[in-house]
C-alpha positions in Angstrom: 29.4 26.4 -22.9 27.4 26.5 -26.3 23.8 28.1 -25.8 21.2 25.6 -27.1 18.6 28.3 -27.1 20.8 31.4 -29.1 17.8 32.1 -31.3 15.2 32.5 -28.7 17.3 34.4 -26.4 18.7 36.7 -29.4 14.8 37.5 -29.7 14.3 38.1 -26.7 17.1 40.1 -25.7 15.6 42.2 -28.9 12.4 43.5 -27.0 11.8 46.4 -25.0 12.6 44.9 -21.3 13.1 46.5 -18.1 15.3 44.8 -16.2 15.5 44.4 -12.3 19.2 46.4 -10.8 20.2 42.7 -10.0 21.0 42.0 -13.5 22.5 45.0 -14.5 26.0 44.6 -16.5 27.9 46.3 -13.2 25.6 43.5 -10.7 26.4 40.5 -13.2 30.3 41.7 -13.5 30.8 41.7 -9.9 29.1 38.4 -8.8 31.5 36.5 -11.6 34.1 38.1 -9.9 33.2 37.4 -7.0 32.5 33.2 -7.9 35.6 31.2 -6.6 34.7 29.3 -9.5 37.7 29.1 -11.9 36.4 31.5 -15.3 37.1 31.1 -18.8 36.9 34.4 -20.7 34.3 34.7 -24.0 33.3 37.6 -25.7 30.2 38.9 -25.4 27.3 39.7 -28.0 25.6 43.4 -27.7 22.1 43.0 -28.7 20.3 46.3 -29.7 19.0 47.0 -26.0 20.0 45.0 -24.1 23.5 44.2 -22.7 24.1 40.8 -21.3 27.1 39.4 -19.4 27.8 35.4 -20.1 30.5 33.0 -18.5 31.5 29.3 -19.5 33.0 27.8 -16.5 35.1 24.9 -15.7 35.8 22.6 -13.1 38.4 20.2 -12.8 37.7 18.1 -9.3 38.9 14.4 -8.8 35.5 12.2 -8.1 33.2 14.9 -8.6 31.9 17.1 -11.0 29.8 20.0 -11.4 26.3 21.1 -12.8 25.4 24.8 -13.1 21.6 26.3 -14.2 21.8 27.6 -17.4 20.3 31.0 -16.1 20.5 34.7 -15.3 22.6 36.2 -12.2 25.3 34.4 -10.5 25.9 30.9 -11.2 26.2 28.7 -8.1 28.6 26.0 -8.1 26.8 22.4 -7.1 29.7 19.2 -7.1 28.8 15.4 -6.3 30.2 12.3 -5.3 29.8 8.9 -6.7 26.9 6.9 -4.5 28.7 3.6 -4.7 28.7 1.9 -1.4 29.6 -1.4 0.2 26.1 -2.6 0.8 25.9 -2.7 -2.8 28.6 -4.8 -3.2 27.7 -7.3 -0.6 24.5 -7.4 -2.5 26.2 -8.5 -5.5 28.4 -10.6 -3.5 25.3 -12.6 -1.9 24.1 -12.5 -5.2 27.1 -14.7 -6.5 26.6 -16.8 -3.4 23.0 -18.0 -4.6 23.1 -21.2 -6.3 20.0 -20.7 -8.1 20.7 -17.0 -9.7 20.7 -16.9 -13.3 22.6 -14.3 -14.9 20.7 -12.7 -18.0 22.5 -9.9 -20.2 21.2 -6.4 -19.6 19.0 -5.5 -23.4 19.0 -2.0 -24.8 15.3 -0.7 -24.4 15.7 3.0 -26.1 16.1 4.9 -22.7 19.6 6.0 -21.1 21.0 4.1 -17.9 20.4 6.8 -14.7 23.4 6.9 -12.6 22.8 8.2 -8.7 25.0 10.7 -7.3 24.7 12.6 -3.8 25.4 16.1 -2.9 29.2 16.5 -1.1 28.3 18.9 1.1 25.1 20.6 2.6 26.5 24.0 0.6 26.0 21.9 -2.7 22.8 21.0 -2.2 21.7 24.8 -0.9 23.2 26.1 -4.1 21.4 23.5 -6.2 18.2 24.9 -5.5 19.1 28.2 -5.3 19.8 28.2 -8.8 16.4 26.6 -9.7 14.9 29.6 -7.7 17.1 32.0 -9.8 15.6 30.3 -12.9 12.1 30.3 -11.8 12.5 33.8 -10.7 13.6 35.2 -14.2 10.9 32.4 -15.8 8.4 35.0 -14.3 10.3 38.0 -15.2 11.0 36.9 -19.0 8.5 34.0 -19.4 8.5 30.6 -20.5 12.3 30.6 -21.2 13.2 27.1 -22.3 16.0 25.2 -20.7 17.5 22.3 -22.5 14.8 22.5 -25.2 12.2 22.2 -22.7 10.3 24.4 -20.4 10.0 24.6 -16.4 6.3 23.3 -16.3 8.1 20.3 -18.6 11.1 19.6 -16.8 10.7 16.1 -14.6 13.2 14.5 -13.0 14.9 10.9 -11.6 18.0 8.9 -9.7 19.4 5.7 -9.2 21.9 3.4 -7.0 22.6 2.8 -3.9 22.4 -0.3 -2.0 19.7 -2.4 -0.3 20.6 -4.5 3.5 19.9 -7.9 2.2 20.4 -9.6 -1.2 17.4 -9.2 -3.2 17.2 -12.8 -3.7 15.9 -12.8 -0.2 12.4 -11.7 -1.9 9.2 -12.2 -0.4 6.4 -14.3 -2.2 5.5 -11.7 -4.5 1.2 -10.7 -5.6 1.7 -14.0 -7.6 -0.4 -16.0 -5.0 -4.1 -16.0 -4.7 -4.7 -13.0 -2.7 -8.1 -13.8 -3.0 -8.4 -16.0 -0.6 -9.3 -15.5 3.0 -8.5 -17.6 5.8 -10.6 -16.0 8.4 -14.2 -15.5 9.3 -14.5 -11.4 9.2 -13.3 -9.3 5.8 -9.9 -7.5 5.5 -9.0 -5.1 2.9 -8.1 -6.1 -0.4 -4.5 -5.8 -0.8 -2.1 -6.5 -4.0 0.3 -8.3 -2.0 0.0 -11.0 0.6 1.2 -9.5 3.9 1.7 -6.5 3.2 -1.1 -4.1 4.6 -2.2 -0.8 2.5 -4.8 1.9 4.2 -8.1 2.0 4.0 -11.1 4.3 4.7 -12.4 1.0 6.7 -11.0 -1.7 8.7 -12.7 -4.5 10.3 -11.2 -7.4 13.3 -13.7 -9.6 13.8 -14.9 -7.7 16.3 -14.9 -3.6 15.7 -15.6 -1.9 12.5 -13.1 1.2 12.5 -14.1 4.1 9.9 -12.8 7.2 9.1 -15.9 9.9 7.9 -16.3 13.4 8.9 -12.8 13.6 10.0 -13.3 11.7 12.7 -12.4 8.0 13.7 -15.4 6.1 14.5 -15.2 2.8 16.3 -17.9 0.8 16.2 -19.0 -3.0 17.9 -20.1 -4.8 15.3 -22.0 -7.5 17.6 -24.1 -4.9 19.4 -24.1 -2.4 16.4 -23.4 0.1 18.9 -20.7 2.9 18.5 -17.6 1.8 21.2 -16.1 5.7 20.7 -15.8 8.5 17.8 -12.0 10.5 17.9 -11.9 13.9 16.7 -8.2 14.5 15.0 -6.2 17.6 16.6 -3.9 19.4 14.6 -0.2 19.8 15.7 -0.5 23.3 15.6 -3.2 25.8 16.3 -4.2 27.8 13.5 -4.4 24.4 11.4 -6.5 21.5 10.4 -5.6 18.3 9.9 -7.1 15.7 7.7 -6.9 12.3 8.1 -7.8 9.7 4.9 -7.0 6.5 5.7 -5.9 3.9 8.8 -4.3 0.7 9.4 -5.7 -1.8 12.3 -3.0 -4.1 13.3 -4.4 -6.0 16.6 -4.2 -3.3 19.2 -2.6 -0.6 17.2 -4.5 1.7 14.8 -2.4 4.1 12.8 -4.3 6.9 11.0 -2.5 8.6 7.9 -3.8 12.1 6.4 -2.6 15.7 6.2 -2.3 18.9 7.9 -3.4 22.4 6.0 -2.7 26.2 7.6 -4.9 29.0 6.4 -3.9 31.5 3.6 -1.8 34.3 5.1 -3.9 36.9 2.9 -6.8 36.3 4.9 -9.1 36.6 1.8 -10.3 33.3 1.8 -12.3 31.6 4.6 -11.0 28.2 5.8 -13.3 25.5 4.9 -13.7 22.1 6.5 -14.9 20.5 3.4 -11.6 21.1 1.5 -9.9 17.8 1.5 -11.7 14.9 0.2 -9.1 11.8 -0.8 -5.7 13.6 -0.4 -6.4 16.9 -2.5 -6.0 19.9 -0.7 -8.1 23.0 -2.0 -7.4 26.6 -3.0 -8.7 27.4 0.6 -6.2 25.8 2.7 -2.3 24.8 1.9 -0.8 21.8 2.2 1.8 22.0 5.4 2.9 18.3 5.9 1.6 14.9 6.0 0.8 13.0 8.9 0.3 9.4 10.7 -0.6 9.3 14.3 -0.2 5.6 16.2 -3.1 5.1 18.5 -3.3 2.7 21.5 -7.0 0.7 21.2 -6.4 -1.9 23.4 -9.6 0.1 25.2 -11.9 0.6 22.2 -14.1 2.9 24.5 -11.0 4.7 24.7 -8.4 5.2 22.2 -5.3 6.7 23.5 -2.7 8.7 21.2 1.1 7.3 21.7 2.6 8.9 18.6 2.7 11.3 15.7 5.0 11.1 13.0 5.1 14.2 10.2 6.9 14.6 6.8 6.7 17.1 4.4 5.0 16.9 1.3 1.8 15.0 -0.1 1.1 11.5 0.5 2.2 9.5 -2.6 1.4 5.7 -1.1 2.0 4.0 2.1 1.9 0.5 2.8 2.5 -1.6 6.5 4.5 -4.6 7.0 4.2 -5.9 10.5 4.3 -3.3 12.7 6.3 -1.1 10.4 4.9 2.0 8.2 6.6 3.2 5.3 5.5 6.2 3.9 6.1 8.1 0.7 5.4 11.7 0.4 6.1 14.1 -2.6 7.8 17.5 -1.1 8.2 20.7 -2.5 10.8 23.2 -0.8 10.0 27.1 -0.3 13.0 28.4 -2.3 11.9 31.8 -1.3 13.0 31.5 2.2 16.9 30.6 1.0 17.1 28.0 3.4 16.5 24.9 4.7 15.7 23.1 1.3 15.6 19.7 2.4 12.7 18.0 3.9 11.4 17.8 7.4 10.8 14.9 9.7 9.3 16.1 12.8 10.8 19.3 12.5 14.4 18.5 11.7 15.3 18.7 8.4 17.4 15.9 6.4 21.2 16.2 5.5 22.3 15.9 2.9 23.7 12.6 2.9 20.0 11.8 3.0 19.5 12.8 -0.5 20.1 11.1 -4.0 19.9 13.0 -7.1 20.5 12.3 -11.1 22.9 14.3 -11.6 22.8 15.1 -14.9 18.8 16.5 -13.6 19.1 20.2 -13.6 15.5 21.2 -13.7 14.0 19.5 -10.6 12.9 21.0 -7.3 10.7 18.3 -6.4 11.0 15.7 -3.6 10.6 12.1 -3.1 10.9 11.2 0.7 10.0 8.2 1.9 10.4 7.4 6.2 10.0 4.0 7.8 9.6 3.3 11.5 7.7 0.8 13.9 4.3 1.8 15.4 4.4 -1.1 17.9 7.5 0.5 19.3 7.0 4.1 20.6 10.7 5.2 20.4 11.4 3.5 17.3 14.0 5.1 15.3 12.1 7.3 11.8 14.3 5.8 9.0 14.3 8.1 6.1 15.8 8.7 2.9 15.0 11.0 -0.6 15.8 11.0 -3.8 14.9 14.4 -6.1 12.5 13.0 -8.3 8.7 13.4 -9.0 6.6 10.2 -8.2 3.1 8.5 -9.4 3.0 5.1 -8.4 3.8 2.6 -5.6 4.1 -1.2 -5.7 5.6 -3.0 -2.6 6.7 -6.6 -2.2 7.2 -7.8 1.7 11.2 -6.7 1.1 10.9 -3.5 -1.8 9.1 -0.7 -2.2 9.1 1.3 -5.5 8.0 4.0 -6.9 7.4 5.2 -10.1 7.6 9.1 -11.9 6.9 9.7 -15.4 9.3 11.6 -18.0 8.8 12.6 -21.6 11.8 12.3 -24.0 11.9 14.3 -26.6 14.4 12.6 -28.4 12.4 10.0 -29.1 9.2 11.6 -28.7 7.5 8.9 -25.8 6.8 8.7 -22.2 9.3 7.0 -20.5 8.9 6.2 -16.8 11.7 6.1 -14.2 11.1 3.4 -11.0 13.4 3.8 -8.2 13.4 1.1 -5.8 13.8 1.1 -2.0 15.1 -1.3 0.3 13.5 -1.8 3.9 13.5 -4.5 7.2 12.6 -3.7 9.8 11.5 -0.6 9.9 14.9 0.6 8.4 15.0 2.5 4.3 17.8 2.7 2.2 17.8 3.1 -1.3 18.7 0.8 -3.8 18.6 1.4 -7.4 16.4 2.6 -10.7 15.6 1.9 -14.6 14.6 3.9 -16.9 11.7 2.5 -19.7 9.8 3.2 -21.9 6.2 4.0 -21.6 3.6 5.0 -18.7 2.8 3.0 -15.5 -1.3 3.4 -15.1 -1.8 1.6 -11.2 0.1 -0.2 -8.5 -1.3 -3.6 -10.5 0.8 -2.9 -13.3 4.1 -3.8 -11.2 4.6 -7.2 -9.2 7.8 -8.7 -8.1 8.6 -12.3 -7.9 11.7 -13.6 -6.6 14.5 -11.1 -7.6 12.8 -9.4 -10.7 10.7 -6.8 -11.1 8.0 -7.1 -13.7 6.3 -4.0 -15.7 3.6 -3.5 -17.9 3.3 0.1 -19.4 1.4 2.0 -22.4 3.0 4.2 -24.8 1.9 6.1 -27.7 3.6 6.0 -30.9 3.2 9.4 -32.6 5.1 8.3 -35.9 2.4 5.3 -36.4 -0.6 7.3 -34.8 -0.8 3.9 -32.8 -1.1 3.0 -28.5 1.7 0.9 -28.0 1.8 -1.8 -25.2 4.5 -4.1 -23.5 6.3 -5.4 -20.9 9.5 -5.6 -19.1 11.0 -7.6 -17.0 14.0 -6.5 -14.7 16.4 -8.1 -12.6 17.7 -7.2 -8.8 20.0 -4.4 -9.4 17.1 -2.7 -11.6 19.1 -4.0 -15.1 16.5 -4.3 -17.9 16.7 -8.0 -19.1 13.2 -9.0 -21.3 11.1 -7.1 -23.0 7.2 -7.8 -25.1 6.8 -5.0 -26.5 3.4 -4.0 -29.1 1.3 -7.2 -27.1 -1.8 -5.9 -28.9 -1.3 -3.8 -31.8 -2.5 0.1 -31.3 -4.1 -1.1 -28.5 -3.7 0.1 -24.5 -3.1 -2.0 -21.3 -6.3 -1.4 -19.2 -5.6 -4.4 -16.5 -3.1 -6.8 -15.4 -2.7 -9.5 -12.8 0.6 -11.2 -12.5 0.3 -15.0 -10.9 3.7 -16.7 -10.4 5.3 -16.9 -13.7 2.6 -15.7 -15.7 1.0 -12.5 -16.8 -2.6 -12.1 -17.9 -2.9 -8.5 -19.6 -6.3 -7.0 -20.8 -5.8 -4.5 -23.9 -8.5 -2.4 -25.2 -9.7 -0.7 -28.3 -12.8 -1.7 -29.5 -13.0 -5.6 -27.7 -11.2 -6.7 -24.7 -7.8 -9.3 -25.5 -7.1 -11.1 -22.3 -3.4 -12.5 -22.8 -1.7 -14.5 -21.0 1.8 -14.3 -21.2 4.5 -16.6 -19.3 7.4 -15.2 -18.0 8.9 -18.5 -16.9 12.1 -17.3 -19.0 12.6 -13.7 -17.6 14.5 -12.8 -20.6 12.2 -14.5 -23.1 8.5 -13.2 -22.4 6.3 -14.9 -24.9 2.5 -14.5 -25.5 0.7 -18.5 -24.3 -2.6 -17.9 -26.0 -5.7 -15.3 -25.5 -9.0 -14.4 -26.1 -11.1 -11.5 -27.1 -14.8 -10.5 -25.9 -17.0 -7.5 -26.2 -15.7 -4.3 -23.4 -13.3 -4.6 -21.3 -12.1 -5.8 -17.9 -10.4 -2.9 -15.4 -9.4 -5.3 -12.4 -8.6 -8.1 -12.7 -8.9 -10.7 -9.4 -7.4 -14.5 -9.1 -10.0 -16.8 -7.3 -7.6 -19.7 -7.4 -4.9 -20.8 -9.6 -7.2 -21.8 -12.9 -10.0 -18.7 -12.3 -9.5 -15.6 -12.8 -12.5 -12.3 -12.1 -12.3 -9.5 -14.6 -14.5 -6.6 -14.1 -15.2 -3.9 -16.1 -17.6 -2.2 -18.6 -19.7 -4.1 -21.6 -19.4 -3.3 -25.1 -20.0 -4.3 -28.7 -17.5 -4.8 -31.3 -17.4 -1.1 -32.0 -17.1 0.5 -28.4 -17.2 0.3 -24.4 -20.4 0.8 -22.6 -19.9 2.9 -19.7 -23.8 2.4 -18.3 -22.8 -1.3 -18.3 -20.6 -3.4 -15.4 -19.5 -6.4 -16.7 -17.9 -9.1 -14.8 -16.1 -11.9 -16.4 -15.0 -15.4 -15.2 -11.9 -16.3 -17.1 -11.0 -20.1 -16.7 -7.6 -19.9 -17.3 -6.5 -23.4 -16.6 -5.3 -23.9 -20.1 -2.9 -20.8 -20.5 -2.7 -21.3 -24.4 -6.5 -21.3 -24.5 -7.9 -19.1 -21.8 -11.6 -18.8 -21.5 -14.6 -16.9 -20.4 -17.2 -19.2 -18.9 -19.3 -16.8 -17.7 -19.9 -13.4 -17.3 -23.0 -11.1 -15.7 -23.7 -7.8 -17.0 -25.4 -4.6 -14.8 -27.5 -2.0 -16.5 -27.6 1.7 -15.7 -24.7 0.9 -13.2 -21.1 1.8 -12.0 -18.8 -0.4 -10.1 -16.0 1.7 -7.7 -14.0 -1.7 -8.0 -12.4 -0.3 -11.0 -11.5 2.8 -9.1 -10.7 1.2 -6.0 -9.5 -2.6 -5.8 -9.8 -2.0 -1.6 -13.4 -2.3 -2.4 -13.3 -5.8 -3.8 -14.4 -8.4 -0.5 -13.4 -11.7 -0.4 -15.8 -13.7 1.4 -14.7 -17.7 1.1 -12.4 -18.4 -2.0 -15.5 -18.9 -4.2 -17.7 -16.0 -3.5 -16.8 -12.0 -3.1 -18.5 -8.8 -3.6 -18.5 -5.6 -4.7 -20.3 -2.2 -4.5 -22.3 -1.1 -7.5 -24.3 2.2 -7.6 -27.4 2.9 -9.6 -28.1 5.3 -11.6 -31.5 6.6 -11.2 -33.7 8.5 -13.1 -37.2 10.1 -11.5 -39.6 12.9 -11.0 -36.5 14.9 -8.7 -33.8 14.3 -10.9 -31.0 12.5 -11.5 -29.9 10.5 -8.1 -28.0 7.3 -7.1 -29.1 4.0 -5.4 -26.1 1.8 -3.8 -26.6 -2.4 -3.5 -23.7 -4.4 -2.4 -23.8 -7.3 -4.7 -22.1 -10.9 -4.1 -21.3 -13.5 -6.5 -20.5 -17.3 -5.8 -18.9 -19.9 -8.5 -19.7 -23.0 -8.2 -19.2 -26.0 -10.7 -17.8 -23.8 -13.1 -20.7 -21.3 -13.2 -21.2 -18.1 -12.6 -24.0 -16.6 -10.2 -24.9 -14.2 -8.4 -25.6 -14.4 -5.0 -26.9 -12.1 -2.9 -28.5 -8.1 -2.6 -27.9 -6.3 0.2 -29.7 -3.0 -0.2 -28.4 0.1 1.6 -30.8 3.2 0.6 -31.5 5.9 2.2 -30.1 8.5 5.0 -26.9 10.3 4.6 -25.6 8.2 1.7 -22.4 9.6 0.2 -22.2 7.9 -3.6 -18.1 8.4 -3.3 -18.1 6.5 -0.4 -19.9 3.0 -0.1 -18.3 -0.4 0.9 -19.5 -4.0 2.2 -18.0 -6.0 4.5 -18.6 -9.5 6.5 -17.7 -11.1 10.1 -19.4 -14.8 10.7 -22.8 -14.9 9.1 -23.5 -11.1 9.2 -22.7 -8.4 5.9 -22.0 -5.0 7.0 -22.7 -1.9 4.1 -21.2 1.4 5.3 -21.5 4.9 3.5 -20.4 8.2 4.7 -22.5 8.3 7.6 -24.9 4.9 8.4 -23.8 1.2 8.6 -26.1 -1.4 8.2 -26.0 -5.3 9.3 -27.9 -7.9 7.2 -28.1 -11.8 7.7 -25.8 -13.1 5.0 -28.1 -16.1 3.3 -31.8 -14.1 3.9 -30.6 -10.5 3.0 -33.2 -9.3 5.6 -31.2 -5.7 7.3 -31.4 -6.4 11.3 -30.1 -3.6 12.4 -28.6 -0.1 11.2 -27.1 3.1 13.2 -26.0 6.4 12.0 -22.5 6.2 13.6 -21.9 9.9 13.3 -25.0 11.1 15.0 -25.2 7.8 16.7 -28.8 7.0 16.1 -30.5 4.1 14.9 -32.2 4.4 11.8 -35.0 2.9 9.2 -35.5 2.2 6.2 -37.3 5.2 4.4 -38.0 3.9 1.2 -39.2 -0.7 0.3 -36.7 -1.6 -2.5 -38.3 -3.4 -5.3 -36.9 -5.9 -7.2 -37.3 -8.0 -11.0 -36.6 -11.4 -9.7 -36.1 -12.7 -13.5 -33.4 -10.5 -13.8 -32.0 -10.0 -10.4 -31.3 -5.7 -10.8 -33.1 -2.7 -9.0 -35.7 -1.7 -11.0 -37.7 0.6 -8.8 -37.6 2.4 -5.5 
């Protein structure tokens, strides 16, 4: 086996280094010998020293193969079998079937096709990360060593193929619709996807606002602004504490999805409640395994516990369809303990013929798990499935859920991203296939699925022309790249999309803001319709109805963005090879968690929403913050805003601040108070801290500029 890395190792192997008895020439000699791996002999170089032992092994094995770590000590021995399976081909064979596929020729898009291989036996997969542990293990005797031209912190990883239970032609309407508008008198959570639920730090149904604050699950009756009942969260285990983030409210069933931490063993840092705040653990707790309990609130007053579910690893995404959770955690096994280096699901650890690697991946010793099961049944199976691969983001249709991890290729000297995609019904996961493109996915928003094909927007950066590079891609149901647009805007990044049916409309940014829109009518022939460009930038974008489109953002001139200024955009986009902003409202001094946090977008009726904006403000204490939640309303074709509803002062949290509406009454919540105003008057009727459960008052008279609608005093 030819060493890629003869020069560094010749000068390292030239130092002064103390090495450990377990790689002594007499150690090393023995574990070959003791390998019942078949050896090839090759002479060995003496370096002034230092004398090192080295091996080139080969297998010969009829539908597998064999990987070993290029490191020091014994060499474990890791063969795999080809995933095919016949669920795949009775995908393909549906696929025939379907009188309206199109078949489009898979296009070269610079990245390498990743083929999916599983481990053949439970002894395969042991010995695959034991020899990562080896490597890491002499990383921190010798350093950095680099493997493959690349370092450990460098090394990433990916999969692909298997087989989904339906024909992905069976596809559910994809984010294409209007998800805008709402059908019901009471505000849900703004989701990418039409019927398929994602978690929230609030829920409202009609009837109870549900929050999670404090670590605790408040429950609280919106009609008599009283609080129904407040949960404390138990962890599993004593000698832990458990986090939970966000929930999901499906009629009587609330599920509640967070983490679980155990205290450092040293005992030289004190455990601290405050640690977790959106999924990041701190350095004074460590992260044990994710969680989602299933609670019973048929009883409001009295919320009963029916289920806990836990995985290992850190919460990537979930989403709910139905009844059904899917969950995605990113997992990291302890190769010091030298076993049990697959994941856990309630305690029981997967098989092996649970996981999916890339087998020509020798660096990995990440996870990607993702479970599945039905919180309307209590002894619902827990589907599962993994694949050895890092992850960053999650889209899923009603049918697919995928997930994206990021790569750098130093071939070529770009980012490439890898998207594996899982099947699920039902409560049931399997795993279906990947792609490999080039470029970075930023949010969920840049992937959206309609019928059988995938569609991607990513950014890239071209070193060679010092220039950001945008584009799209367009894949079909077995993950086969079949249409590109790449460089939409010259040296200029994708900072929003929102995909509607068969078209695209893309913001780029570099000193104005391009909205494109681009129609994908011919999945194998993306063309640019028409676009126009504007002063800042738009970082969500939001379809009222078919012809108008909401972009909000930050203002600008032609020379750069202005971060003190929200600007939202109404794009009348009934004319795709003209598109046009009729109107747009800019906010001083400002800063709009939309663009962090879509969830926080409310749709109110399908011509007026809301959004939270937060002040900044300037006085004799200091810098501070002042919170409004602001609605706007088109009408005719214009552009107005609507309504104030001021929520200032006790225990505001400027992280967390959200409006929401049931009937004729808005709701404003922060981390600690809700307050109910009468939609048309703005006048606040009633408010209650729902931690401490006391009512409270306003502190402080808000004053307003009517000419120019903004908060210009307190």
């Amino acid at each position: 086996m030819k060493n890629e890395n003869y020069d560094d190792m010749k000068k390292l192997f030239g130092e002064e280094i103390e090495l450990p008895e377990s790689l002594s020439k007499e150690n090393i000699v023995k574990k070959i010998k003791e390998s019942d791996v078949k050896q090839k002999k090759k002479r060995v170089k003496v370096f002034p020293r230092f004398v090192a032992a080295a091996a080139a092994f080969a297998v010969v094995a009829t539908g597998a193969f064999a990987v070993y770590e290029r490191s020091f000590g014994s060499k474990r021995p890791v063969t795999f079998e080809n995933a095919t399976s016949v669920a795949q081909e009775k995908q393909e064979t549906a696929s025939q079937e379907n009188e309206n596929t199109v078949s489009y020729s898979e296009i070269d898009v610079g990245t390498k096709k990743i083929s999916l291989s599983k481990f053949k036996s439970e002894k395969d997969l042991e010995n695959y990360f034991l020899n990562i542990a080896t490597k890491e293990k002499n990383r921190k005797l010798f350093g950095n060593v680099k493997y493959n031209g690349r370092s450990d912190e460098e090394a990433y990883e990916n999969v692909v193929d298997y087989a989904p239970t339906e024909s992905a032609h069976d596809q559910s309407q994809s984010s294409a619709s209007i998800t805008g508008k709402n059908d019901s008198s009471f505000g849900k959570t703004n989701t990418q996807v039409d019927g398929v639920d994602e978690a929230d730090i609030i829920k409202n149904d009609g009837n109870y606002l549900y929050v999670i604050s404090h670590d605790k699950l408040s429950i609280i009756n919106a009609k008599t602004m009283k609080l129904a009942s407040q949960n404390e969260f138990k962890p599993t285990e004593s000698g832990r504490k458990i986090f939970i983030t966000e929930i999901y409210v499906n009629e009587n069933r609330l599920v509640a999805t967070g983490y679980e931490t155990e205290k450092e063993n040293d005992g030289s840092r004190k455990f601290n409640d405050s640690i977790a705040y959106e999924g990041c653990i701190g350095i004074y707790g460590k992260l044990t395994n994710s969680v989602s309990i299933v609670f019973d609130v048929s009883n409001r007053e009295l919320p009963k516990e029916i289920r806990r579910v836990r995985q290992d690893g850190d919460i990537v995404s979930s989403r709910m369809v139905g009844t059904c959770l899917y969950t995605a955690t990113a997992c990291y096994p302890d190769t010091d303990k030298k076993k049990n280096f697959t994941p856990k699901v309630n305690s029981e650890n997967l098989s092996s013929d649970d996981v999916y690697v890339e087998s020509e991946k020798k660096n990995t010793g990440s996870y990607l798990l993702l479970t599945g099961y039905d919180t309307a049944d209590e002894k619902s199976e827990i589907s599962k499935v993994s694949v050895i691969s890092s992850s960053s983001e999650v889209y899923c249709s009603k049918d697919t859920f995928y997930v994206s991890s990021d790569e750098y290729d130093e071939k070529t000297d770009k980012s490439v991203t890898n998207i594996h995609a899982f099947s699920f019904a039902d409560g049931k996961v399997s795993y279906k296939a990947s792609a490999s493109i080039p470029g970075s996915i930023d949010d969920q928003y840049m992937m959206d699925q309609n019928g059988e094909y995938l569609r991607v927007a990513t950014n890239d950066y071209d070193y060679k022309k010092d220039a950001d590079v945008s584009s799209l891609y367009i894949l079909d149901g077995k993950m086969n790249v079949i249409g590109k647009l790449e460089d939409i805007a010259n040296d200029e990044q994708i900072k929003s999309v929102r995909f509607m049916g068969n078209t695209a409309y893309v913001v780029t940014f570099k000193n104005t803001d391009p909205l494109f829109a681009i129609d994908l009518s011919k999945p194998n022939a993306p063309k640019i319709l028409g676009s126009v460009k504007l002063p800042g930038f738009s970082e969500y974008l939001h379809p009222l109805s078919e012809n108008l489109l909401v972009g909000i953002g930050y203002d600008g001139d032609e020379e750069n963005a202005d971060f003190n200024k929200v600007k939202i955009s109404l794009f009348d986009v009934s004319d795709k090879k003209n598109p046009k902003e009729v109107a747009s409202h800019v906010i001083k001094n400002a800063f709009c968690d939309v663009n962090d946090s879509p969830k926080s977008f409310l749709t109110i009726d399908e011509n007026t929403f809301g959004i939270p904006v937060q002040y900044a403000d300037y006085n004799s204490n200091g810098y501070g913050s002042k919170v409004i939640f602001k609605t706007f309303t088109v009408k005719d074709g214009e552009f107005i805003e609507k309504n104030n509803y001021v929520h200032a002062g006790h225990g505001f949290d400027s992280e967390f601040f959200r409006g929401t509406f049931i009937g004729n009454y808005i709701y404003t919540l922060d981390g600690e108070t809700v307050k109910q105003f009468d939609m048309k008057s703005e006048k606040e009727l009633s408010a209650l801290d729902y931690v401490t459960e006391k009512e409270t008052k306003e502190e402080t008279p808000v004053v307003y500029d009517e000419t120019i609608k903004e908060v210009t005093a307190f």
